[in-house]
C-alpha positions in Angstrom: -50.4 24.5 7.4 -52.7 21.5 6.2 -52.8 23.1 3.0 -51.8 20.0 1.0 -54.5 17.8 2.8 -57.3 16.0 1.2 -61.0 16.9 3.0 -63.7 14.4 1.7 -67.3 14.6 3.3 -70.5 13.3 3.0 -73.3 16.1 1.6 -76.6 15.2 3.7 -80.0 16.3 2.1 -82.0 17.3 4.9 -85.8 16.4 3.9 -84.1 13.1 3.9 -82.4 13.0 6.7 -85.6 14.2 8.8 -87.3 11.5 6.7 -85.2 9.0 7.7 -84.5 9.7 11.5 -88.8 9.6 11.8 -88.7 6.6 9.7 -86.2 5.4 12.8 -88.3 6.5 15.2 -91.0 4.7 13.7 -88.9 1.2 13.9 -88.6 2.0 17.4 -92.3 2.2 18.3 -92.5 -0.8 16.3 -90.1 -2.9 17.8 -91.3 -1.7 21.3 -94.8 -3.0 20.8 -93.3 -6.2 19.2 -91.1 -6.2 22.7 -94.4 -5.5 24.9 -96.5 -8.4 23.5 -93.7 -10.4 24.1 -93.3 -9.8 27.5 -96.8 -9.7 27.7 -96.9 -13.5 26.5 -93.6 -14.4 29.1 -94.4 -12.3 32.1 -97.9 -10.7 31.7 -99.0 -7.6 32.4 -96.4 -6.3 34.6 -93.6 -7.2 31.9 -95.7 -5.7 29.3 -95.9 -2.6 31.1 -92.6 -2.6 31.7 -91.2 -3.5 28.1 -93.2 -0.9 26.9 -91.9 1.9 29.1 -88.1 1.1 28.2 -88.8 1.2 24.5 -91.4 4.1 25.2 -87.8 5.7 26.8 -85.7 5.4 23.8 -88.8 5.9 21.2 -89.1 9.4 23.1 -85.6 10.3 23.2 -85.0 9.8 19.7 -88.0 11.3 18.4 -87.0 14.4 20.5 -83.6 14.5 18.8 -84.9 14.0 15.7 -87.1 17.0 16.5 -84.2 19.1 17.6 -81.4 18.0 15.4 -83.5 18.2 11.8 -85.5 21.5 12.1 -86.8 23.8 9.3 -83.5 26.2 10.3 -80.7 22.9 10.4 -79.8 23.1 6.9 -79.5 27.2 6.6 -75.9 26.7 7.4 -73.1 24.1 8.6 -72.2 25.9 12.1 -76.1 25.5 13.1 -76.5 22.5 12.2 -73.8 21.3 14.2 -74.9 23.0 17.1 -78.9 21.7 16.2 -77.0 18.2 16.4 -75.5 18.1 19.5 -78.7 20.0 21.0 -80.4 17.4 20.4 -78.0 14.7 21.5 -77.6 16.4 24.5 -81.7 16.3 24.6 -81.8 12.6 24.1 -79.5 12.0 26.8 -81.2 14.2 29.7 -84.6 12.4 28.9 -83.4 8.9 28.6 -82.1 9.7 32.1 -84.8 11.7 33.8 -87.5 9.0 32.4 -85.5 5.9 33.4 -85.0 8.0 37.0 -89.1 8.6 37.2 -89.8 5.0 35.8 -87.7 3.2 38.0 -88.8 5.8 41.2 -92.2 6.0 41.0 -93.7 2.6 39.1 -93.0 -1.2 40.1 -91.3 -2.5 37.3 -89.6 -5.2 36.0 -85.9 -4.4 35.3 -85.4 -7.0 32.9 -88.1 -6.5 30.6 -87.5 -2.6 31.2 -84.0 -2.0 29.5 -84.5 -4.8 27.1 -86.9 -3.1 25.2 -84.8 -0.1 25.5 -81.8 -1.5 24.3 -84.1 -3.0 21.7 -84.7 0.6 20.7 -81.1 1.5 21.0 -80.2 -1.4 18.5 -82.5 -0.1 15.8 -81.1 3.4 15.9 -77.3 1.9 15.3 -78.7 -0.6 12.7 -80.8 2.0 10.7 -77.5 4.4 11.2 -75.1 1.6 10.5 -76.4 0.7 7.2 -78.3 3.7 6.0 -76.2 6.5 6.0 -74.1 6.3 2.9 -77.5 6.5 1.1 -77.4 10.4 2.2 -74.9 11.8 -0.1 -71.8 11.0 -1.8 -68.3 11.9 -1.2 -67.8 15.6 -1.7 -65.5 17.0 -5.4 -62.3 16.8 -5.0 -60.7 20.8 -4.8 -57.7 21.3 -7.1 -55.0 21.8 -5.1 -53.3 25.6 -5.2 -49.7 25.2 -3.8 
């Protein structure tokens, strides 16, 4: 029995969680325009397009989890959150494939400019998560131990 074990966690308010993860979202329309008018200046319109569709992509996807993963219900109790969270994981993953699969089928694009935007978008979700989430809560009481 783990009896004797220490459990620490991180308490997450959820208003500020969902407030965060659209702030995210945000950065990643942001930095997918920035990544359009770039490629607009370097390849014209075709990169522009294109730059815009990859970060469109991951801006989609990650609004969609957000969505999914901080609903009114998320915070009525650990197992559904959970289960909200990997719902909307599972989300983000499904669209980022189905749109790069109807991007890259049905519209000339340019590759290049196309996942470099996206990435760009992938980059500001690990860099928001990377250095934001301690902000959420703090380490949970230490339980006295009953042996």
């Amino acid at each position: 029995m783990l009896s004797s074990a220490r459990t620490n966690g991180i308490a997450i308010d959820l208003p500020k969680a969902r407030h965060f993860a659209l702030r995210v979202v945000a950065g990643q329309a942001a930095v997918t325009v920035i990544a359009g008018l770039l490629c607009w200046a370097l390849a014209g319109p075709n990169g522009a397009l294109s730059a815009l569709l990859g970060g469109g992509i991951g801006t989609v996807a990650s609004f969609a989890m957000a969505l999914l993963s901080f609903g009114d219900r998320a915070g009525s109790d650990a197992q559904y959150a959970m289960r909200a969270l990997l719902v909307g994981e599972a989300v983000k993953v499904a669209l980022v494939i189905v749109l790069f699969v109807v991007v890259l089928k049905l519209l000339k694009v340019s590759p290049g400019a196309l996942f470099a935007a996206y990435a760009a978008t992938f980059l500001v979700y690990w860099l928001a998560l990377a250095t934001a989430l301690p902000i959420f809560g703090a380490p949970a009481p230490q339980r006295e131990r009953n042996d």
